[in-house]
Structure formats: structure tokens, C-alpha cells
KOLGU-4560 file (N, C-alpha, C; in nm, 3 decimals, padded with zeros to 5 digits):
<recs>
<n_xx: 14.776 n_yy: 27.604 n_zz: 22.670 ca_xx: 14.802 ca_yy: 27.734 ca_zz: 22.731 c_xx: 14.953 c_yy: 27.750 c_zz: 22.754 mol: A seq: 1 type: UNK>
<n_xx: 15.024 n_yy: 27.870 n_zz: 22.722 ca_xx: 15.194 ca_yy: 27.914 ca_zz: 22.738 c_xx: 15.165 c_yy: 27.872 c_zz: 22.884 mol: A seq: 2 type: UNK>
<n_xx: 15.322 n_yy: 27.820 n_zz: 22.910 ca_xx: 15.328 ca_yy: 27.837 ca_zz: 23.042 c_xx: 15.409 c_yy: 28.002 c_zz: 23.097 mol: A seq: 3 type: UNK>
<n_xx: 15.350 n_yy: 28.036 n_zz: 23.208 ca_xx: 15.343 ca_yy: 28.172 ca_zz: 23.267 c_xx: 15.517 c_yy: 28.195 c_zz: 23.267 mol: A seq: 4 type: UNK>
<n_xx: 15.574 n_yy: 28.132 n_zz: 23.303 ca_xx: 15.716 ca_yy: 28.134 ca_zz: 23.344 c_xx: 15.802 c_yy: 28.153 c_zz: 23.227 mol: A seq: 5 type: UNK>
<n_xx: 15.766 n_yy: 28.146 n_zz: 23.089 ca_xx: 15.817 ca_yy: 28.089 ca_zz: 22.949 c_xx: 15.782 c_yy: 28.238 c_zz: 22.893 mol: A seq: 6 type: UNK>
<n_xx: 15.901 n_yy: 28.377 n_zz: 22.900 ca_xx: 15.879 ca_yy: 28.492 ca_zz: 22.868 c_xx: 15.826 c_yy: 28.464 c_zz: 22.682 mol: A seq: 7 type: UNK>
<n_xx: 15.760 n_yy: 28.525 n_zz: 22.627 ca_xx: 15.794 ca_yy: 28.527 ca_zz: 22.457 c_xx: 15.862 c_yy: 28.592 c_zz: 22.433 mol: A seq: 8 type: UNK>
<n_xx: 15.925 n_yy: 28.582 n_zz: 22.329 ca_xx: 16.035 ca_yy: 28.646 ca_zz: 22.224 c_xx: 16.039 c_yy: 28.786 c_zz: 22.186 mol: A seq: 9 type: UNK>
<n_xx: 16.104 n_yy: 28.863 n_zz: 22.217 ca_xx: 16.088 ca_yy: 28.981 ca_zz: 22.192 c_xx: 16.072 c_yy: 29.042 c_zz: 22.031 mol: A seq: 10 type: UNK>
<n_xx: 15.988 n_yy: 29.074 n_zz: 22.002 ca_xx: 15.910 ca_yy: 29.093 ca_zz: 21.844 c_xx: 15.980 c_yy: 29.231 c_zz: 21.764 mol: A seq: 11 type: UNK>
<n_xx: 16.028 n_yy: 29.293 n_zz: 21.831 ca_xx: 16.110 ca_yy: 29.417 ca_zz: 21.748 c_xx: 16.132 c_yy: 29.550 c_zz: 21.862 mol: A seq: 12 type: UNK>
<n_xx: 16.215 n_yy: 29.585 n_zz: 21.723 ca_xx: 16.282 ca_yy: 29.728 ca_zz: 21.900 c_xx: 16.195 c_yy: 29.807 c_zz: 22.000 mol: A seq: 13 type: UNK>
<n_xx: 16.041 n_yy: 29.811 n_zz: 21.929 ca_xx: 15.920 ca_yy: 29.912 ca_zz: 22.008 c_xx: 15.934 c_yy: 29.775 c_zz: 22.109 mol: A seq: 14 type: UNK>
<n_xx: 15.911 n_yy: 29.664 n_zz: 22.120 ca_xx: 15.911 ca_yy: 29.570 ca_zz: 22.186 c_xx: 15.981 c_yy: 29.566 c_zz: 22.293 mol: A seq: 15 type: UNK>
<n_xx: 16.117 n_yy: 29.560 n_zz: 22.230 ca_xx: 16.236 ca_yy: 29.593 ca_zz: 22.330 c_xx: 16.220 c_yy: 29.679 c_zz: 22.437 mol: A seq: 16 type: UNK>
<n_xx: 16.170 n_yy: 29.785 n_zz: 22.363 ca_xx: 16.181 ca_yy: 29.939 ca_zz: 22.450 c_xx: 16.076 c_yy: 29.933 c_zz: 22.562 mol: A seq: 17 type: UNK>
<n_xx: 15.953 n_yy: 29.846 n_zz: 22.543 ca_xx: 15.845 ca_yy: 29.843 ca_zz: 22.641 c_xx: 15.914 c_yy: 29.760 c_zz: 22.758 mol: A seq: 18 type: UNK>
<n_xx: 15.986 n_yy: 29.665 n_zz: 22.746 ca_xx: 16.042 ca_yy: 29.573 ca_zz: 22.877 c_xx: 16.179 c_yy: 29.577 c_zz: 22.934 mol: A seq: 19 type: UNK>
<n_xx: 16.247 n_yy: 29.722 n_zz: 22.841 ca_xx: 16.360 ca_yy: 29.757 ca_zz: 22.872 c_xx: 16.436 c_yy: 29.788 c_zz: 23.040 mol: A seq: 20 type: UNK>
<n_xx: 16.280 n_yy: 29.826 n_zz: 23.145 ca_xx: 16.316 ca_yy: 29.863 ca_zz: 23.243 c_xx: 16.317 c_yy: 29.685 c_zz: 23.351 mol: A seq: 21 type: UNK>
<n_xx: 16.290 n_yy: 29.621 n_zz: 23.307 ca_xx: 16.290 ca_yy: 29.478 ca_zz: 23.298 c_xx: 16.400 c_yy: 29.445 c_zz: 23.278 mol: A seq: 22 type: UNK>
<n_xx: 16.432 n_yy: 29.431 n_zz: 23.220 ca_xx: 16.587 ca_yy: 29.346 ca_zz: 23.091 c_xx: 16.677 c_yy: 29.450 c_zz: 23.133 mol: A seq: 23 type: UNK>
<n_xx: 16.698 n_yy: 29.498 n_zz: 23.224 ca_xx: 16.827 ca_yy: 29.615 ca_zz: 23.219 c_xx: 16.844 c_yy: 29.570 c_zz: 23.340 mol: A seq: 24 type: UNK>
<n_xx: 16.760 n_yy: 29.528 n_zz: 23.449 ca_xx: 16.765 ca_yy: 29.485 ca_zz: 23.568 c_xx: 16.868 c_yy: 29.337 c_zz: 23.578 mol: A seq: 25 type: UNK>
<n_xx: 16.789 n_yy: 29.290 n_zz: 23.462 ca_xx: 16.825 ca_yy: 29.140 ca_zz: 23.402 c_xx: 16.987 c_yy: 29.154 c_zz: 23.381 mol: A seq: 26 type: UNK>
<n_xx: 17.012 n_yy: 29.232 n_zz: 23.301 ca_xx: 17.130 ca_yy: 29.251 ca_zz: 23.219 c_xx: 17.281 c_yy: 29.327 c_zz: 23.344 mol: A seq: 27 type: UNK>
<n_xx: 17.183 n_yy: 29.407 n_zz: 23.454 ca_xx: 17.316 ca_yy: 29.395 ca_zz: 23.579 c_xx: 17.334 c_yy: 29.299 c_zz: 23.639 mol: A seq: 28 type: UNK>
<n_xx: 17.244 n_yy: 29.193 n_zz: 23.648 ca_xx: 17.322 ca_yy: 29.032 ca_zz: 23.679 c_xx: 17.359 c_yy: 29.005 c_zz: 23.637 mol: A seq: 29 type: UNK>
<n_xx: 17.409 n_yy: 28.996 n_zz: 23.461 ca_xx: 17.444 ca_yy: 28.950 ca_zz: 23.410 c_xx: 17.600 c_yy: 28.985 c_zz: 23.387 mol: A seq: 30 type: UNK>
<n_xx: 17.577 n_yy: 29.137 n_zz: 23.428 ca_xx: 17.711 ca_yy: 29.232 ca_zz: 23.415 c_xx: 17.802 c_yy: 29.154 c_zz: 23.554 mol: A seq: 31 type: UNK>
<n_xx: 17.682 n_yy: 29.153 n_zz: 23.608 ca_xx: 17.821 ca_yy: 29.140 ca_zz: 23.808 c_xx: 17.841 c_yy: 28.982 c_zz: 23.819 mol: A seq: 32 type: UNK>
<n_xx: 17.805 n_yy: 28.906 n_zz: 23.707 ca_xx: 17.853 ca_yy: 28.766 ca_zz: 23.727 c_xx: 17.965 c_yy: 28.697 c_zz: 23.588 mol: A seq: 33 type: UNK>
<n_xx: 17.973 n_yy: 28.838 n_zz: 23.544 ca_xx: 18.086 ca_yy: 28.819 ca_zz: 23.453 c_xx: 18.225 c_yy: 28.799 c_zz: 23.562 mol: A seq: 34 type: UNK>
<n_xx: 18.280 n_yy: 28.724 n_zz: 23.476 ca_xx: 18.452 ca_yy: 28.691 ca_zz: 23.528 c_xx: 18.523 c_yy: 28.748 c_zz: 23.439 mol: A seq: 35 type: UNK>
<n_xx: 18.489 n_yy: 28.828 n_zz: 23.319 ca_xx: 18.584 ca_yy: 28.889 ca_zz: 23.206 c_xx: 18.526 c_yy: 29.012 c_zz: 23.210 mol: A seq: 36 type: UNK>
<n_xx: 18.648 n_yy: 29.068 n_zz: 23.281 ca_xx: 18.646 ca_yy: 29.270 ca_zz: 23.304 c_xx: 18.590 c_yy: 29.315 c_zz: 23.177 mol: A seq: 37 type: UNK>
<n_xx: 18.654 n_yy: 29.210 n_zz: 23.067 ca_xx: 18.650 ca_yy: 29.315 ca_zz: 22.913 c_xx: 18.477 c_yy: 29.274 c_zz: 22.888 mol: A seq: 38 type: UNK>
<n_xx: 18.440 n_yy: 29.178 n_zz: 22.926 ca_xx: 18.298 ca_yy: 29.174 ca_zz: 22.900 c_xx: 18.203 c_yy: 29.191 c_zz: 22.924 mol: A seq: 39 type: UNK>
<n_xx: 18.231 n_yy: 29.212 n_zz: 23.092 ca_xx: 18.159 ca_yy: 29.305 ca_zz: 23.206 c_xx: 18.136 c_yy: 29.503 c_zz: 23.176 mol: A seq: 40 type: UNK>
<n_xx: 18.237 n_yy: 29.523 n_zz: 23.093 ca_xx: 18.248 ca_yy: 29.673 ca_zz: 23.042 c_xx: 18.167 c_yy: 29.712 c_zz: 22.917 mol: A seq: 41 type: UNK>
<n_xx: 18.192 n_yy: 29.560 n_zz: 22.818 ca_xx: 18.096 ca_yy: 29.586 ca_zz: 22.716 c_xx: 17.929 c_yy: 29.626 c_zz: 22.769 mol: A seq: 42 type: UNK>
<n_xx: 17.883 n_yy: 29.470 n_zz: 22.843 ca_xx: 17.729 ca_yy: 29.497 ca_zz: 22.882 c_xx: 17.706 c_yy: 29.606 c_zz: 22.925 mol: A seq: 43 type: UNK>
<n_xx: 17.785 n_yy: 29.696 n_zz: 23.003 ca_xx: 17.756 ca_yy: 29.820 ca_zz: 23.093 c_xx: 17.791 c_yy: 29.934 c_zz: 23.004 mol: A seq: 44 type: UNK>
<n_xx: 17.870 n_yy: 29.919 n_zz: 22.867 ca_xx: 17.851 ca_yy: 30.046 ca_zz: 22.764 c_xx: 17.702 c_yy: 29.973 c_zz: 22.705 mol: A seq: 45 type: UNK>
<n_xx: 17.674 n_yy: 29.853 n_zz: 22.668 ca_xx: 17.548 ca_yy: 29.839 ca_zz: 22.590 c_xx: 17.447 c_yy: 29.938 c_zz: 22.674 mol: A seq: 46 type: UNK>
<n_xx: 17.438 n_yy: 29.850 n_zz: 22.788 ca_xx: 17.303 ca_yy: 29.939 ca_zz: 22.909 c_xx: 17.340 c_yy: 30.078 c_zz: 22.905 mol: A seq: 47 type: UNK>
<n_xx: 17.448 n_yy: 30.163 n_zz: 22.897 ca_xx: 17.429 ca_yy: 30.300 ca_zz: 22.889 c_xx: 17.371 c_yy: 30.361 c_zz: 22.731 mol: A seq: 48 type: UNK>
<n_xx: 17.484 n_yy: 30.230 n_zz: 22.639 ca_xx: 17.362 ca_yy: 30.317 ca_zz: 22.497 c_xx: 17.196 c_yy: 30.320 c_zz: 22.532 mol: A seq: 49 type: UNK>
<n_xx: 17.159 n_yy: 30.186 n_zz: 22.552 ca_xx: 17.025 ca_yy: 30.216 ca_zz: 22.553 c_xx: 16.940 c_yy: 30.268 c_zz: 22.618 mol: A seq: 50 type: UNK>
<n_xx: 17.005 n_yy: 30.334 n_zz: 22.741 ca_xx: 16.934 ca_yy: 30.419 ca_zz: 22.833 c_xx: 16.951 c_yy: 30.553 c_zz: 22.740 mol: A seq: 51 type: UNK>
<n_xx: 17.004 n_yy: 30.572 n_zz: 22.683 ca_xx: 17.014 ca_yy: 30.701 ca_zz: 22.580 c_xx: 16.911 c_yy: 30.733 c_zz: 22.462 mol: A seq: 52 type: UNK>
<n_xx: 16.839 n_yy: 30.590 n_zz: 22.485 ca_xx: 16.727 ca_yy: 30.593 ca_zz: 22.399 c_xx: 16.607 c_yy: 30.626 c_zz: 22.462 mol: A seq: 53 type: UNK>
<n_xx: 16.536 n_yy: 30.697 n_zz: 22.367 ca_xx: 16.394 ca_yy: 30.747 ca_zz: 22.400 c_xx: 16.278 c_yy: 30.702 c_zz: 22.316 mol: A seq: 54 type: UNK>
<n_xx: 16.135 n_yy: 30.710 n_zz: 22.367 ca_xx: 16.091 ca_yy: 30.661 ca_zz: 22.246 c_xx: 16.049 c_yy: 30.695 c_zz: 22.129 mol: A seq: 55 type: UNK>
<n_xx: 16.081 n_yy: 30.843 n_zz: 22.119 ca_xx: 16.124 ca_yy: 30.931 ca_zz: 22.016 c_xx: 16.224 c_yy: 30.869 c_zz: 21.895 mol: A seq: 56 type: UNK>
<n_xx: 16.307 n_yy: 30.781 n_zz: 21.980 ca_xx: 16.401 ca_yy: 30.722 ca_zz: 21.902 c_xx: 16.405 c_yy: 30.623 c_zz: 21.822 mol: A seq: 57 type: UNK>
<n_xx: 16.281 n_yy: 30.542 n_zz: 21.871 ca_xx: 16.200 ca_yy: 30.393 ca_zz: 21.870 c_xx: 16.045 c_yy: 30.386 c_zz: 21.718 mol: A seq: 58 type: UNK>
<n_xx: 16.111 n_yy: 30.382 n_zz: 21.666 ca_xx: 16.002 ca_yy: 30.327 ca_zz: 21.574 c_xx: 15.948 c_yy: 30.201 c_zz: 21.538 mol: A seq: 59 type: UNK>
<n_xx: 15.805 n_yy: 30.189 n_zz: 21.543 ca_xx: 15.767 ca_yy: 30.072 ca_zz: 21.500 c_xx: 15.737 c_yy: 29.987 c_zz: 21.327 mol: A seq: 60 type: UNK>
<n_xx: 15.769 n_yy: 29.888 n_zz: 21.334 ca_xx: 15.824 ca_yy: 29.862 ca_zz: 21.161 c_xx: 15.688 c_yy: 29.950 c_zz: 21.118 mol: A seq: 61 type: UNK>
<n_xx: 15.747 n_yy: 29.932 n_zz: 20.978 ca_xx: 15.622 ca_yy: 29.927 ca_zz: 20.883 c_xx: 15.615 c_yy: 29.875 c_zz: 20.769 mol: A seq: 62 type: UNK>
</recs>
């Protein structure tokens, strides 16, 4: 049996987009424990692109 604590791998962008409100939470800790301004700015333009996404935007392979 997986252990509970051991997230799986995220399988493609529809994927992404389902745990996005998750991982964005994730990703401002990650922003406010940066020590590099320039890299702290990147994560926080990434998190604004993808809040710009909808799932209009989001296709699943085929």
C-alpha cells in the first residue's frame, strides 16, 4: 500500500490544474523562503501566469 504522506507525481497539465489551489499555497512558501529577490520574483510571476489560467485553457492529452 502507497504510503499516505508520499504525494504521486503529477501526470499532465489537467492534473496540474486539479491541485493547483494546493501547490500555489505550496509555492508561497517557497516564494517567502527565498534569499534571492531575483528568484523570489520569478516564482511570484510563475503563480500569477497560472492563476491566469482557466480550464478552458487546460486540455487533456490525447
Amino acid at each position: 500500500m502507497p504510503d499516505e504522506e508520499t504525494p504521486r507525481p503529477i501526470a499532465d497539465a489537467v492534473d496540474f490544474y486539479s491541485r493547483w489551489p494546493r501547490l500555489r499555497a505550496r509555492a508561497h512558501v517557497l516564494i517567502d523562503s527565498q534569499d534571492n529577490r531575483e528568484d523570489a520574483e520569478l516564482l511570484r510571476w510563475m503563480v500569477r501566469l497560472i492563476d491566469m489560467l482557466g480550464p478552458n485553457d487546460i486540455h487533456p492529452r490525447r
